[in-house]
MIVO-473981 format. One record per residue: x, y, z of N, C-alpha, C in turn; residue in one letter. Coordinates in steps of 0.1 Angstrom, whole numbers, plus 5000, padded with zeros to 4 digits. Example, Ala and Ser with C-alpha at 12.3 -4.5 7.8 and 13.67 -1.06 7.14 Angstrom:
BEGIN
513249435078512349555078513249675078a 512849785071513749895071512950005079s 
This chain:
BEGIN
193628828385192728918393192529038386x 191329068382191429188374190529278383x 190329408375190429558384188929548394x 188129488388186629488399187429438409x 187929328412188329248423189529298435x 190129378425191229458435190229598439x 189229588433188229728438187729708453x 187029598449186529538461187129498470x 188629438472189029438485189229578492x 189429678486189429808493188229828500x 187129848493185829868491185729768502x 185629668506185329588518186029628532x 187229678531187729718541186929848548x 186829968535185830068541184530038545x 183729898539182429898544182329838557x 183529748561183329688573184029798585x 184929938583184829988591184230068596x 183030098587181530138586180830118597x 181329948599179829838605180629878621x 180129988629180629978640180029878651x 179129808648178729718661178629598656x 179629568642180529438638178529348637x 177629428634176529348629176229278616x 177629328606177429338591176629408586x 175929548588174929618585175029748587x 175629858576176030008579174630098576x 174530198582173730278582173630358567x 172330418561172130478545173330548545x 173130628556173830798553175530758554x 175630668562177030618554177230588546x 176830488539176630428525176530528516x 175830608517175330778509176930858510x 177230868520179330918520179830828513x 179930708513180830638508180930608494x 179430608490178730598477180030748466x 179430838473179630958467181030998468x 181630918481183430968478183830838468x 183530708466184030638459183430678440x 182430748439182330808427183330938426x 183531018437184831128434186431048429x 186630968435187930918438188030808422x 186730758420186830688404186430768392x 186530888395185930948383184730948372x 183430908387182330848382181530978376x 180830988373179531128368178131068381x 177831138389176631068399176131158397x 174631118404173431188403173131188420x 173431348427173131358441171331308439x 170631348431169431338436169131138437x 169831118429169530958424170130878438x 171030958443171930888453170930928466x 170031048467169531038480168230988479x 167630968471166430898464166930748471x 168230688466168230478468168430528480x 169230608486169230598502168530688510x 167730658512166730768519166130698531x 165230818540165430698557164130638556x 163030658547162330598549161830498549x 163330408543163530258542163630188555x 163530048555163729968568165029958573x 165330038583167029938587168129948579x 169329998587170629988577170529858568x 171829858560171929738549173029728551x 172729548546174129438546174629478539x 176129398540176929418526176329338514x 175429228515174429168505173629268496x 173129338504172229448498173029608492x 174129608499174729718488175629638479x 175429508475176829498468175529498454x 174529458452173729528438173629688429x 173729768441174129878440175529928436x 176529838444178029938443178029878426x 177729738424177929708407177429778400x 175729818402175429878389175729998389x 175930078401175730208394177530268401x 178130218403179730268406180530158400x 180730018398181929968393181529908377x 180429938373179929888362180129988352x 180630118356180530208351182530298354x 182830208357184330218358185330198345x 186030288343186830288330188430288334x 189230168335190430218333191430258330x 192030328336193230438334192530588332x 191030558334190630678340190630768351x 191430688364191130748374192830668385x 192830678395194630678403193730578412x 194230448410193330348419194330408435x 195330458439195830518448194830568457x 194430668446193630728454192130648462x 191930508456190730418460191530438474x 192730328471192830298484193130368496x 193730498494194330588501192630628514x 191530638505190130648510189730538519x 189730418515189630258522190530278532x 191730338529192830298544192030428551x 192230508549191530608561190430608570x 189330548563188530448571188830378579x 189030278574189230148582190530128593x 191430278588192630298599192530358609x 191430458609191230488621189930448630x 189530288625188630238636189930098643x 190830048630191629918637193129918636x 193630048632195130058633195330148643x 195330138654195730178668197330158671x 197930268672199330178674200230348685x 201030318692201730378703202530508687x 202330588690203130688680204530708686x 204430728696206030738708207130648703x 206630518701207230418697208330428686x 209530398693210730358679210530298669x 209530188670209430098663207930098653x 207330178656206130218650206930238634x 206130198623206130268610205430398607x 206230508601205130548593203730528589x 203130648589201830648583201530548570x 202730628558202330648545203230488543x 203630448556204330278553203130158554x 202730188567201630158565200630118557x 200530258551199130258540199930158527x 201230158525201430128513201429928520x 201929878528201729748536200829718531x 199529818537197929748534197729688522x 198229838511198129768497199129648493x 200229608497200629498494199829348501x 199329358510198629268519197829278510x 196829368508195529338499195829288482x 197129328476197229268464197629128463x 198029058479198628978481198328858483x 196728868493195728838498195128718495x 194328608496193528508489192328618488x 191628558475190428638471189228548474x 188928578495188328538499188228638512x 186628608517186928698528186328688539x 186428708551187628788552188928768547x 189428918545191028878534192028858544x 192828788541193728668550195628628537x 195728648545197228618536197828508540x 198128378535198728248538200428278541x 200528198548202128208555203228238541x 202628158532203828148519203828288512x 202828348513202528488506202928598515x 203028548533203728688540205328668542x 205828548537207028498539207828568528x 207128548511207728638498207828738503x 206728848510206828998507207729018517x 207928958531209428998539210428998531x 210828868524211628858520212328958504x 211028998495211329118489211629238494x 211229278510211629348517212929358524x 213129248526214429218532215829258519x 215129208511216129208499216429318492x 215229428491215329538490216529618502x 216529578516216929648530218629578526x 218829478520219829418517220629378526x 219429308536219429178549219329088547x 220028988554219328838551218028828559x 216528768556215628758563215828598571x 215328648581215428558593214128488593x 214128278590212628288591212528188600x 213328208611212828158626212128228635x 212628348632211128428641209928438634x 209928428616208928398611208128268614x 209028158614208328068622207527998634x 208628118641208328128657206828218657x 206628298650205328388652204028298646x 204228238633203128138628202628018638x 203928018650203527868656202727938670x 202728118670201428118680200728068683x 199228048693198128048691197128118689x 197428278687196828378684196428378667x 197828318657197928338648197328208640x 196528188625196228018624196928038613x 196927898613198027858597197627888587x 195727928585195827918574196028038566x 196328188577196728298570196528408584x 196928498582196728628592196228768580x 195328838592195028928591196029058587x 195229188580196529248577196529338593x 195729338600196329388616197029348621x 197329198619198329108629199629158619x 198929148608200729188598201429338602x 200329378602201229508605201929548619x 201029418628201429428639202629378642x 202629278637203929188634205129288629x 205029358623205829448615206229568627x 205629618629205329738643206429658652x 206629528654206929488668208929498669x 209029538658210629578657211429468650x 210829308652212129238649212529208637x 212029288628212229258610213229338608x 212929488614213729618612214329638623x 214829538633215629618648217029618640x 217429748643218429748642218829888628x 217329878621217829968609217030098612x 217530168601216930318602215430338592x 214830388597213330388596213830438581x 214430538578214130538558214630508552x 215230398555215730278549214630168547x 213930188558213030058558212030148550x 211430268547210330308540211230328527x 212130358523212730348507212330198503x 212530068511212629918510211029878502x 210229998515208729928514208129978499x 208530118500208230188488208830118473x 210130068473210330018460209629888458x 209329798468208329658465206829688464x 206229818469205229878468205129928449x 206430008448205929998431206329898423x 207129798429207329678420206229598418x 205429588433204229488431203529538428x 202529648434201529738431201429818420x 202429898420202629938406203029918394x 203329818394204029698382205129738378x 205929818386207329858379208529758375x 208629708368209629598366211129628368x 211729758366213029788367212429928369x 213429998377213730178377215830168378x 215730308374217330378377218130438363x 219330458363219430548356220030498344x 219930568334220630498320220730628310x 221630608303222130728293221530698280x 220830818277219930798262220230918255x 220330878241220930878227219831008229x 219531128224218731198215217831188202x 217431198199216731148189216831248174x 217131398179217331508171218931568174x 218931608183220631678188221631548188x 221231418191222031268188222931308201x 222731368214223631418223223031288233x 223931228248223931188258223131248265x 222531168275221531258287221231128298x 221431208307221331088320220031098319x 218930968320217530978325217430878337x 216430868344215330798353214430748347x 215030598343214130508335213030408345x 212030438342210830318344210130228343x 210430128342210330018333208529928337x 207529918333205929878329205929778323x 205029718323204629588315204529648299x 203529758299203329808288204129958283x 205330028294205930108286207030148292x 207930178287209330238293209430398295x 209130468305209030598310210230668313x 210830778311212130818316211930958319x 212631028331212131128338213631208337x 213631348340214531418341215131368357x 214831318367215431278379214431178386x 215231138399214831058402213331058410x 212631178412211731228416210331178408x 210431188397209831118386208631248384x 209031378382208231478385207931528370x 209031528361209331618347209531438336x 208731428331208231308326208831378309x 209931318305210231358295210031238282x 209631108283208931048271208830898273x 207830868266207030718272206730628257x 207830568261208130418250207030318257x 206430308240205230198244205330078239x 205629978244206129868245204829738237x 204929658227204229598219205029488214x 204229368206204729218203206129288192x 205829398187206929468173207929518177x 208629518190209729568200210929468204x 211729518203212529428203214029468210x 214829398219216229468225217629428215x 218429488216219529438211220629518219x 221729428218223129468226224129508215x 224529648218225129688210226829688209x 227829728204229229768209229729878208x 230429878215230830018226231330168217x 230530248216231230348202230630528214x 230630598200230930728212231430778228x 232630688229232730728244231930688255x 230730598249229630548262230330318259x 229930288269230130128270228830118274x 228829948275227429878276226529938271x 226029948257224830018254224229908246x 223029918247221729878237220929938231x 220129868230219029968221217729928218x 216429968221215029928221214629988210x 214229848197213629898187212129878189x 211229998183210129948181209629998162x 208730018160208330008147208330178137x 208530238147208630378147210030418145x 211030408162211730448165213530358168x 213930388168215230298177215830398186x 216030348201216330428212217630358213x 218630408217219830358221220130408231x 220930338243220930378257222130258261x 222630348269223930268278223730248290x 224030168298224130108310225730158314x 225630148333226530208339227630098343x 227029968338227929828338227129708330x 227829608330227429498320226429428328x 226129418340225229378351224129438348x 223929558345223029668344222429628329x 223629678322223229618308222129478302x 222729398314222229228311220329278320x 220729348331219429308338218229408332x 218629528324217729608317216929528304x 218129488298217529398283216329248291x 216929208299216029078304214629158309x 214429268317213829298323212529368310x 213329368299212529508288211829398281x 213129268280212229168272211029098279x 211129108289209729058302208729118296x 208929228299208129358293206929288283x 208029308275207329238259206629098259x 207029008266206828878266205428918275x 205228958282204128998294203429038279x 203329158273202329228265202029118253x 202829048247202428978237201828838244x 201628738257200628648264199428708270x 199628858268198428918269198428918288x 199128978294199329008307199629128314x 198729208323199129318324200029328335x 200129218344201229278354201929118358x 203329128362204129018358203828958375x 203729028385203728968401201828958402x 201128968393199328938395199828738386x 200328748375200928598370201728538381x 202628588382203628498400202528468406x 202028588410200928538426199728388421x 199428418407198728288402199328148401x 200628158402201528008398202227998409x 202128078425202528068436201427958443x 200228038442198827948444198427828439x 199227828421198927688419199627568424x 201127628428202327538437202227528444x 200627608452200127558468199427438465x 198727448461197427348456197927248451x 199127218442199627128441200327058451x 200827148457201327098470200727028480x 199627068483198827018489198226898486x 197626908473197226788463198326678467x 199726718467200626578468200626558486x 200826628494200526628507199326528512x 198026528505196826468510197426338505x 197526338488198326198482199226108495x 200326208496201226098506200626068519x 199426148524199026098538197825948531x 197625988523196625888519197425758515x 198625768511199425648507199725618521x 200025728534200525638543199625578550x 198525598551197325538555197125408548x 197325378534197025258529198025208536x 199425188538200725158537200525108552x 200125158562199925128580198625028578x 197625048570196724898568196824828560x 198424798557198624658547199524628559x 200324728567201524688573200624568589x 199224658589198124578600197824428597x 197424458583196824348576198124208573x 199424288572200524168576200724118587x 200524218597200724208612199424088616x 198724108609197223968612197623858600x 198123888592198923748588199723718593x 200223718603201723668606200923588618x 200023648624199123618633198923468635x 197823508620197023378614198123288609x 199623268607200323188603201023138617x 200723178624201523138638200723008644x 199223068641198122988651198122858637x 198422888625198522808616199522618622x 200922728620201822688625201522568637x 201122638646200922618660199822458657x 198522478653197522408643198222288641x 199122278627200022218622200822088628x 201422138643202022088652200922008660x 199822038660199121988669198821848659x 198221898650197521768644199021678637x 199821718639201321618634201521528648x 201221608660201221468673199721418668x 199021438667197621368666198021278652x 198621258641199021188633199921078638x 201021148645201721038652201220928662x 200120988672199420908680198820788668x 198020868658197320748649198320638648x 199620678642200420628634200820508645x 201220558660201020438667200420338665x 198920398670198020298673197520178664x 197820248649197620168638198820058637x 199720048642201419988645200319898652x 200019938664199419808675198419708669x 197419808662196719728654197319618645x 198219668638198619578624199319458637x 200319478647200319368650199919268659x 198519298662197219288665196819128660x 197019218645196319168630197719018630x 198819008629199618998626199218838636x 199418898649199118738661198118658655x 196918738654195718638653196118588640x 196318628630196718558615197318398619x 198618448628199518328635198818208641x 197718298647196918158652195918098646x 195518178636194818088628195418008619x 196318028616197517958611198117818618x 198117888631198217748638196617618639x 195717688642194717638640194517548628x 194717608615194817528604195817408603x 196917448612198017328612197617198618x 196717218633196217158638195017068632x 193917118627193217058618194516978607x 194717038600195916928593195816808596x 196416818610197416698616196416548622x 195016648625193816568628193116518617x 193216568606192516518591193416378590x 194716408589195716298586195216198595x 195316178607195016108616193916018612x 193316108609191516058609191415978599x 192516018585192215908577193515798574x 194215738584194715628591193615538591x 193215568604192015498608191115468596x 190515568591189915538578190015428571x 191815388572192715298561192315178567x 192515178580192415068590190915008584x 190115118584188315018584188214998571x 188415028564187714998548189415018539x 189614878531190814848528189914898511x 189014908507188514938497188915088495x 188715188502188915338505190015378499x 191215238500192315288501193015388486x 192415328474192415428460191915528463x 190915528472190315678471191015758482x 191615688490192615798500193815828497x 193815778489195015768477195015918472x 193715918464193516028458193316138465x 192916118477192616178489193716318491x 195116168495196116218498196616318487x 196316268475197516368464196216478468x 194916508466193816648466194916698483x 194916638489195416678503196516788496x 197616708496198716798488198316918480x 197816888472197717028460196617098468x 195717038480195417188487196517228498x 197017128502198117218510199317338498x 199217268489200417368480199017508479x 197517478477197217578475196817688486x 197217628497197217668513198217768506x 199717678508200917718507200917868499x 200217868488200417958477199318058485x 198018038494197218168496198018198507x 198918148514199718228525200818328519x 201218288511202118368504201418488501x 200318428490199818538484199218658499x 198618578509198618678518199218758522x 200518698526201818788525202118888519x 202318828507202618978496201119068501x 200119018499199319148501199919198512x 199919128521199819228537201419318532x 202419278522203619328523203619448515x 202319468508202219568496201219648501x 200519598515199319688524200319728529x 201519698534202719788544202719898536x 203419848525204219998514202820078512x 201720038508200420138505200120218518x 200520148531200120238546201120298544x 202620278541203620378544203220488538x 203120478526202720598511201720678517x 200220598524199620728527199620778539x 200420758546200820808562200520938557x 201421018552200721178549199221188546x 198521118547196921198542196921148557x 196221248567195821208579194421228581x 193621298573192221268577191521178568x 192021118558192120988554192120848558x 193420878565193820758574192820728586x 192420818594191920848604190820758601x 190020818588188920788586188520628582x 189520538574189620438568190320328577x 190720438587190520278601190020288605x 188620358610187120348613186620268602x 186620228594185820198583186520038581x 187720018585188419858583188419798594x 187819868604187319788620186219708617x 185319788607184119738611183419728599x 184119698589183819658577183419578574x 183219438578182119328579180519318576x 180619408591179419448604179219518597x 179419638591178419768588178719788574x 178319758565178719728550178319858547x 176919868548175919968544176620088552x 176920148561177020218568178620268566x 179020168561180820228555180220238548x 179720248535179320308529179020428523x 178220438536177720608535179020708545x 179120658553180120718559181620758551x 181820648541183020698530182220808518x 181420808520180720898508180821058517x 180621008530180421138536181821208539x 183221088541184521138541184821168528x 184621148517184721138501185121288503x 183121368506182921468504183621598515x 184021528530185021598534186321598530x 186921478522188021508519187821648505x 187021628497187121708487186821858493x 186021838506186122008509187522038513x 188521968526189322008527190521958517x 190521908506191121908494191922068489x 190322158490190622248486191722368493x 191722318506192122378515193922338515x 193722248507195322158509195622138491x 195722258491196222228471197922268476x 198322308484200022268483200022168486x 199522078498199921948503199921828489x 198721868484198121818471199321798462x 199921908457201221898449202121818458x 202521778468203121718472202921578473x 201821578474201321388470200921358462x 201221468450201421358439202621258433x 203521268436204321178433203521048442x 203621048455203020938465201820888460x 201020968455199820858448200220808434x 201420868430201920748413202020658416x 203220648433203420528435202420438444x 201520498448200420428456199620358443x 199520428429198920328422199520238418x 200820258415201620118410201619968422x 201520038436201219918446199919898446x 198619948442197619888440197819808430x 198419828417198619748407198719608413x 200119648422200219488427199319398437x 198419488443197419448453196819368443x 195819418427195319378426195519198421x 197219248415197719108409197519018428x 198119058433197818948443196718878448x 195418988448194118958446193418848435x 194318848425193718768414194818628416x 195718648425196218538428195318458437x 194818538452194118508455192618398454x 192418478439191218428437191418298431x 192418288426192618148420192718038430x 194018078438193918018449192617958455x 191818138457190417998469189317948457x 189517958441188817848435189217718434x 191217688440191317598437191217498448x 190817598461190517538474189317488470x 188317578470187217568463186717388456x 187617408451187517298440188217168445x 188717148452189517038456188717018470x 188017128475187317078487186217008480x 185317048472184516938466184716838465x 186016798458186616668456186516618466x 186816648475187416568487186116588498x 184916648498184216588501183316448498x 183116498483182716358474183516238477x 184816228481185716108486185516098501x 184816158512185316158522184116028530x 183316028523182015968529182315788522x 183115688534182815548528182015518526x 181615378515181415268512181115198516x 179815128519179715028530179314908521x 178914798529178614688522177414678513x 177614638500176414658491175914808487x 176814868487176115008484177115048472x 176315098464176715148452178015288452x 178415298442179315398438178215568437x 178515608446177915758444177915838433x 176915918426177215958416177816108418x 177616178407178216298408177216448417x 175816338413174516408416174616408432x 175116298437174616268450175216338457x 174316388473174816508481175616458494x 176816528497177516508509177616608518x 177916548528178316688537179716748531x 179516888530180716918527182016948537x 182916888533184416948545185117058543x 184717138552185317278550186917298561x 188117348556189117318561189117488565x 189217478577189217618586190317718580x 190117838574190717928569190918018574x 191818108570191818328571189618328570x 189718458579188418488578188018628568x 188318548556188818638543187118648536x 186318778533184918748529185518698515x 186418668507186718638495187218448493x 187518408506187518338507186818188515x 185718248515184618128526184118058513x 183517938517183417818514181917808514x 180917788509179417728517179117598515x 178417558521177917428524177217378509x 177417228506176617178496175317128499x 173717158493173017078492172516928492x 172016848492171716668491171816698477x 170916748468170616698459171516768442x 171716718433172116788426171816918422x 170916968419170417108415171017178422x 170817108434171017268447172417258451x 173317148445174817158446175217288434x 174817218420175117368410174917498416x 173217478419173017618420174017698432x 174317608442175117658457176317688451x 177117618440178717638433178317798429x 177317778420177217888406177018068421x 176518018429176218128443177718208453x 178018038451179618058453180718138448x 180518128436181218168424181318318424x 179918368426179018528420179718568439x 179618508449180118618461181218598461x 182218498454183518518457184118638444x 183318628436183418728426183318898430x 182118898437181518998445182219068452x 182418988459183719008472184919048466x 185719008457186818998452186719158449x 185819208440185519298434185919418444x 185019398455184719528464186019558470x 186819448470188019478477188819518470x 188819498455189919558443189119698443x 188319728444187319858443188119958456x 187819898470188319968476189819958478x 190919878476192219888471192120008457x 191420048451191920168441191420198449x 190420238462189820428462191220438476x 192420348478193020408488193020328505x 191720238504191220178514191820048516x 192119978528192519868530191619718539x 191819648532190819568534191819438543x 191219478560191519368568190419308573x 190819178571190019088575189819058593x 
């Protein structure tokens, strides 16, 4: 804060006591007084004519403090020289002003301060101040100067009534007025109890500590410089110089050590009859001086080296640097204050944002359960089905047995009418056989499938919109070729949407789909047992139609060309295994085999096709 700035908070206080109808706007001829006592009091050179010339009435209307502050710069603080003039005396002018339009106070009063306590208050409030305005002093800045005060009175300061007064409503946080301060002060409970000049000694030494930059005062024994004789002085201790007085009055100013980067303290030991001494060299001189104890001793040399350390960072007053690193420990303070409100703000919408995950995992949960009974229900009904599947098998099974037992029959009789037949029933009988073994072998083989469709249904019990879907699709898989089809193309592409949705379940079934391909493995070997099987039905039913049609009288041996009805022996209603009818004539026998051949092929295929994509194929 340097000297314009401390000008102007005085200077503000007298212009606004000025403004009696609080419009912001004081009249010339005051401005013209004020003008001309702040040029007395700074040791300015003015020009009365120049001064009633800018303010003269035959201008419009008093002026703002906008419109004199171009004036007070150029022609009074632009022209200010320091250590020319007792900035005291500024303020001493400012307070008299502005104290007798807003310091009103009961004089009767025990508790009233002094005038000249007062006035010196003001100046600590205003050196104290934020340099903003109106000037306002933050709680942490009126909390120090009690407390310097307090410490001076050599009380402990109390800061429950300090805090008790901040939590007003009269008063705001973000600072008080120096009226409320002094009022505050006036009201007795800082000083009840003490004696009024004690409390103006208190105010007065923090007044030249802060205001007047006195870093140390009191007494110390100095060396002579010519006679080499003892002498009590009233030492003064400055940023920039060490002053010592014949008493404590500070009236007979007997010599002023000027303090520079070339200065230096040292502690000496104890010789002529004096203890604790040191001694302040500078480049000139060496001063030697004793302290009244080793306390004294320690807090002179720290206080001298301040001194120095202040003049060589290039600083003229050590409590204008405090008051800047007080402010920066506000601001920092604050800066971390907004920080932690801002962290706890994230910290309450992650703790929300869990609180709606726990939500969404409940209704999950909840979800979960539901479709695990809707799995179970399937898992029934598919039980009912397979043993559904399982009866009718039985009875067509029986059905085949039946036919059997009627074939045999039929060719007795046969034996009975044509005794010629009987070679060919012969052969009849052994084709009978090796298609009952080839019966025998497609039951089996059906078995094992249906026993390796168990273990493949067990394995994918966990895929349930799968399952769901691929017993819709094995109802009616006959009937709607085309249409399972598309409908697996269309679950394909639902399963791969909700695929994505199920990449843990996913890791979980993979082990179940290793083993679901090792049991298609075996589907397919049973499938290719199958196939053998119905070509060797296949092929022995030919036979055995070509044998079935007698011989009659005079009629030739049939050739290979010639056409029969074919005997088809009632089977599983397997599309891999049906039979078609033969043609009369030869061509259309080949071509009906070679047709045969390509759908049992066909067939075979679609069902090893959908055995890998997972699908099961009931007949």
């Amino acid at each position: 804060m340097d000297l314009r700035s401390e000008l102007l908070k005085s200077i503000w206080y007298g212009f606004t006591a000025l403004d009696l109808e609080k419009s912001g706007k004081v009249s010339k001829s005051q401005l013209k007084v004020l003008s001309h006592n702040l040029c007395t009091v700074l040791c300015i050179p003015h020009d009365p004519v120049a001064l009633e010339d800018h303010f003269r009435d035959d201008d419009d209307g008093p002026v703002s403090s906008q419109g004199y502050m171009p004036y007070l710069n150029k022609y009074i603080l632009d022209k200010v020289i320091e250590g020319s003039f007792t900035k005291e005396n500024v303020d001493e002018l400012c307070w008299t002003l502005t104290a007798k339009k807003n310091y009103q106070t009961d004089k009767t009063s025990s508790t009233v301060l002094p005038e000249r306590d007062a006035f010196r208050l003001w100046c600590l409030f205003n050196f104290l101040s934020e340099d903003k305005y109106p000037l306002v002093m933050v709680p942490d800045e009126v909390e120090y100067l009690l407390k310097k005060i307090c410490m001076s009175m050599s009380i402990e300061f109390n800061c429950v009534e300090l805090e008790d007064f901040f939590s007003q409503d009269s008063v705001q946080q973000t600072g008080i007025t120096v009226w409320v301060f002094l009022e505050m002060m006036n009201s007795g409970k800082l000083t009840r109890g003490i004696d009024k000049s004690i409390t103006s000694m208190a105010v007065e030494e923090v007044y030249r500590e802060i205001v007047g930059d006195v870093l140390k005062e009191g007494y110390l024994w100095k060396k002579g410089q010519l006679r080499r004789n003892w002498k009590e002085r009233w030492f003064t201790l400055r940023p920039s110089s060490l002053s010592y007085y014949t008493g404590e009055d500070r009236k007979d100013c007997q010599g002023n050590i000027v303090l520079d980067g070339n200065c230096c303290v040292e502690v000496l030991p104890d010789r002529d009859g004096k203890r604790c001494m040191f001694c302040l060299k500078t480049l000139s001189k060496t001063y030697e001086m004793s302290a009244s104890d080793t306390k004294q001793r320690q807090e002179w040399t720290t206080a001298i080296q301040t001194a120095i350390r202040l003049h060589v960072e290039g600083k003229t007053s050590l409590h204008k640097d405090l008051k800047l690193k007080r402010r920066e420990q506000r601001e920092q303070r604050d800066k971390r204050c907004h920080a932690k409100e801002e962290e706890l703000q994230r910290l309450r919408a992650l703790q929300e944002e869990r609180e709606r995950g726990l939500v969404e995992l409940d209704l999950l949960k909840e979800a979960q359960k539901q479709a695990q009974a809707l799995l179970e229900q399937d898992e029934q009904r598919r039980r009912q089905q397979h043993e559904q599947m399982q009866r009718a098998l039985e009875v067509q099974l029986k059905e085949a047995e039946e036919a059997r037992v009627s074939m045999q029959a039929e060719m007795v009789l046969k034996e009975e009418e044509a005794e010629r037949q009987r070679k060919r029933i012969q052969e009849l009988e052994e084709m009978q056989k090796r298609l009952e073994e080839a019966l025998q072998l497609e039951i089996k083989a059906r078995r094992d499938e249906e026993v390796f469709r168990y273990a493949q249904a067990g394995l994918l019990g966990e895929e349930e919109e799968k399952m769901k879907a691929l017993m819709c699709l094995q109802e009616e898989q006959e009937e709607y070729i085309l249409k399972t089809q598309r409908e697996k193309q269309e679950l394909r592409q639902e399963m791969e949407v909700k695929s994505r949705s199920l990449d843990e379940a996913q890791r979980q079934l993979e082990e179940v789909r290793a083993n679901r391909h090792k049991v298609d493995q075996d589907v397919v070997a049973a499938q290719r047992k199958l196939r053998q099987a119905s070509t060797n039905v296949k092929h022995w039913n030919v036979q055995m139609n070509r044998l079935m049609r007698p011989i009659g009288p005079g009629e030739k041996r049939p050739s290979l060309g010639s056409s029969f009805a074919s005997f088809q022996i009632p089977t599983q209603r397997d599309p891999g295994l049906r039979i078609r009818r033969k043609s009369g004539s030869e061509d259309q026998d080949e071509e009906s085999k070679e047709n045969v051949d390509n759908s049992v092929e066909c067939d075979l295929e679609k069902r090893h096709s959908h055995a890998s994509n997972g699908d099961m194929d009931i007949p």
